[in-house]
C-alpha positions as CSV (number, residue, x, y, z in Angstrom):
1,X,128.6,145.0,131.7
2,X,125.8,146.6,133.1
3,X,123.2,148.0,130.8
4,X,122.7,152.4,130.8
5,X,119.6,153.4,133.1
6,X,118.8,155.1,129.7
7,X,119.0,151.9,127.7
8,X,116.4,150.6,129.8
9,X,114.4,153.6,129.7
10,X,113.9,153.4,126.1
11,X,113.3,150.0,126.3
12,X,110.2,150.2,128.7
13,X,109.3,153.5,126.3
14,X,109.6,151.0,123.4
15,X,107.6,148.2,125.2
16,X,105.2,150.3,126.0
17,X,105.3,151.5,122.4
18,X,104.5,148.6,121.4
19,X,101.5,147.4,123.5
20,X,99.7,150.7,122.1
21,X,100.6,150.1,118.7
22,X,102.9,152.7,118.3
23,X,106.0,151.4,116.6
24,X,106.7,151.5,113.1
25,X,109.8,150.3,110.9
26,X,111.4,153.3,108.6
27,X,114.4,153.5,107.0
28,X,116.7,156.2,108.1
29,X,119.7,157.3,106.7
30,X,123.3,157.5,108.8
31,X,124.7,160.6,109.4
32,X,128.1,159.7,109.6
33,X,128.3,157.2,106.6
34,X,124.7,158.1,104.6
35,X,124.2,154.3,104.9
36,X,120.5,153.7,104.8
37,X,119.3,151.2,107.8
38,X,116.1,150.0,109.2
39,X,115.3,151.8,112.6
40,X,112.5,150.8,115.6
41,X,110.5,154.3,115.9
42,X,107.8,155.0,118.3
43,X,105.3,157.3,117.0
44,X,104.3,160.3,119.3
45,X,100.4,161.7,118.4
46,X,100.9,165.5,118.7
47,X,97.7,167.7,119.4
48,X,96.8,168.5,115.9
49,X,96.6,164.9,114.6
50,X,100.3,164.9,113.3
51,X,102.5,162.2,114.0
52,X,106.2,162.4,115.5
53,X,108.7,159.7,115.3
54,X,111.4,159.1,117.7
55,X,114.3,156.4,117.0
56,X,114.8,153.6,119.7
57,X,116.8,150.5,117.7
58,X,118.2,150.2,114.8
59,X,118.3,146.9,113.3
60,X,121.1,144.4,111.6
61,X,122.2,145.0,107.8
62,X,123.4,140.9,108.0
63,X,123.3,138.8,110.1
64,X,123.4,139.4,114.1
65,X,125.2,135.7,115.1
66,X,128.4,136.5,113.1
67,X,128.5,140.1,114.7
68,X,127.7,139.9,118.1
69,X,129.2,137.4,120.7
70,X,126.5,135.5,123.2
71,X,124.6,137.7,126.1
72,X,126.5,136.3,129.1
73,X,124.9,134.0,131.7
74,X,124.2,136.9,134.2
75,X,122.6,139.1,131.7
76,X,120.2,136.3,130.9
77,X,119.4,135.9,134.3
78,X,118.5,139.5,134.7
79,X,116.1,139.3,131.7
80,X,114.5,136.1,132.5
81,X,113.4,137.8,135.9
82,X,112.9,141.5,134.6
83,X,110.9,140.6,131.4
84,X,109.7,137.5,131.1
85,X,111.1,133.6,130.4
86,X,113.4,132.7,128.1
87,X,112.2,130.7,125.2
88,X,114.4,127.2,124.6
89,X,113.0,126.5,121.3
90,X,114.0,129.7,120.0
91,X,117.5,129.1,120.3
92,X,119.6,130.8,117.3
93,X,122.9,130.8,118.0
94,X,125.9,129.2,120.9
95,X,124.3,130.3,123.4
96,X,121.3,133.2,122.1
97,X,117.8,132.7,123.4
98,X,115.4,134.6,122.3
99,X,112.9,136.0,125.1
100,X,109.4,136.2,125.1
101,X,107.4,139.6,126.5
102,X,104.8,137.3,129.0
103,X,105.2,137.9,132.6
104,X,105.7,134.0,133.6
Protein backbone atom coordinates (compact mmCIF):
# COMPACT_ATOMS: atom_id res chain seq x y z
CA UNK A 1 0.00 0.00 0.00
CA UNK A 2 1.03 3.16 -1.09
CA UNK A 3 1.20 5.98 1.44
CA UNK A 4 -1.56 9.35 0.75
CA UNK A 5 0.39 12.39 -1.03
CA UNK A 6 -1.23 14.01 2.13
CA UNK A 7 0.41 11.61 4.59
CA UNK A 8 3.61 12.68 3.28
CA UNK A 9 2.75 16.18 3.22
CA UNK A 10 2.28 16.30 6.85
CA UNK A 11 5.09 14.40 7.42
CA UNK A 12 7.62 16.85 5.61
CA UNK A 13 5.26 19.73 7.59
CA UNK A 14 6.06 17.75 10.73
CA UNK A 15 9.75 17.31 9.91
CA UNK A 16 10.09 20.52 9.17
CA UNK A 17 8.27 21.19 12.47
CA UNK A 18 10.58 19.71 14.07
CA UNK A 19 13.94 21.17 12.81
CA UNK A 20 12.42 24.70 13.98
CA UNK A 21 11.39 23.48 17.16
CA UNK A 22 7.95 23.71 16.65
CA UNK A 23 6.36 20.53 17.93
CA UNK A 24 4.94 19.99 21.12
CA UNK A 25 3.20 16.82 22.85
CA UNK A 26 -0.65 17.65 24.19
CA UNK A 27 -3.24 15.57 25.14
CA UNK A 28 -6.32 15.76 23.16
CA UNK A 29 -9.45 14.33 23.73
CA UNK A 30 -11.43 11.89 20.94
CA UNK A 31 -14.35 13.09 19.61
CA UNK A 32 -15.92 9.93 18.83
CA UNK A 33 -15.08 8.02 22.14
CA UNK A 34 -13.80 11.18 24.64
CA UNK A 35 -10.68 8.96 25.10
CA UNK A 36 -7.91 11.21 26.01
CA UNK A 37 -4.56 10.49 23.79
CA UNK A 38 -1.21 11.99 23.27
CA UNK A 39 -1.11 13.88 19.84
CA UNK A 40 2.20 15.33 17.73
CA UNK A 41 1.20 19.18 17.19
CA UNK A 42 3.07 21.71 15.30
CA UNK A 43 2.70 25.03 16.68
CA UNK A 44 1.86 27.88 14.11
CA UNK A 45 3.26 31.66 15.50
CA UNK A 46 0.31 33.88 14.40
CA UNK A 47 1.07 37.77 14.03
CA UNK A 48 0.20 38.91 17.42
CA UNK A 49 2.52 36.48 19.34
CA UNK A 50 -0.22 33.83 19.85
CA UNK A 51 0.40 30.38 19.28
CA UNK A 52 -1.81 27.85 17.05
CA UNK A 53 -1.62 24.17 17.19
CA UNK A 54 -2.33 21.87 14.47
CA UNK A 55 -2.51 17.89 15.01
CA UNK A 56 -0.20 15.70 12.84
CA UNK A 57 0.22 12.04 14.88
CA UNK A 58 -1.27 10.77 17.50
CA UNK A 59 0.57 8.31 19.43
CA UNK A 60 0.04 4.52 20.97
CA UNK A 61 -2.12 4.13 24.30
CA UNK A 62 0.09 0.40 24.65
CA UNK A 63 2.20 -0.93 22.98
CA UNK A 64 2.71 -0.52 18.96
CA UNK A 65 4.37 -4.33 18.34
CA UNK A 66 1.19 -6.14 19.47
CA UNK A 67 -0.98 -3.64 17.25
CA UNK A 68 0.55 -3.17 14.19
CA UNK A 69 2.04 -5.93 11.83
CA UNK A 70 5.77 -5.18 10.29
CA UNK A 71 6.24 -2.24 7.51
CA UNK A 72 6.81 -4.45 4.46
CA UNK A 73 10.12 -4.86 2.62
CA UNK A 74 9.23 -2.26 -0.14
CA UNK A 75 8.03 0.32 2.21
CA UNK A 76 11.40 0.14 4.00
CA UNK A 77 13.09 0.55 0.92
CA UNK A 78 11.32 3.66 0.13
CA UNK A 79 12.17 5.18 3.43
CA UNK A 80 15.76 4.14 3.55
CA UNK A 81 16.18 6.23 0.27
CA UNK A 82 13.54 9.15 0.95
CA UNK A 83 14.68 9.83 4.58
CA UNK A 84 17.53 8.56 5.68
CA UNK A 85 19.19 4.91 6.71
CA UNK A 86 17.68 2.53 8.67
CA UNK A 87 19.18 1.93 12.09
CA UNK A 88 20.00 -2.09 12.81
CA UNK A 89 20.54 -1.63 16.33
CA UNK A 90 17.34 -0.19 16.87
CA UNK A 91 15.42 -3.13 16.02
CA UNK A 92 12.13 -3.55 18.14
CA UNK A 93 10.13 -5.91 16.82
CA UNK A 94 10.04 -9.20 13.71
CA UNK A 95 11.03 -7.15 11.43
CA UNK A 96 10.57 -3.03 12.75
CA UNK A 97 13.61 -0.76 12.29
CA UNK A 98 13.50 2.25 13.45
CA UNK A 99 14.89 5.03 11.10
CA UNK A 100 17.06 7.79 11.70
CA UNK A 101 16.41 11.58 10.18
CA UNK A 102 20.36 11.97 8.66
CA UNK A 103 20.62 12.15 5.05
CA UNK A 104 23.26 9.17 4.67
Amino acid sequence: MALAVGHRRNFNTLQQAFFAGDVTLMECQLTATGEVVPVLCAANRQQDGSLEFAPFAMLFNGNPYEILNPPKPEADSLLRGRFGRTNRRAQRGPGVRLLTLDQH
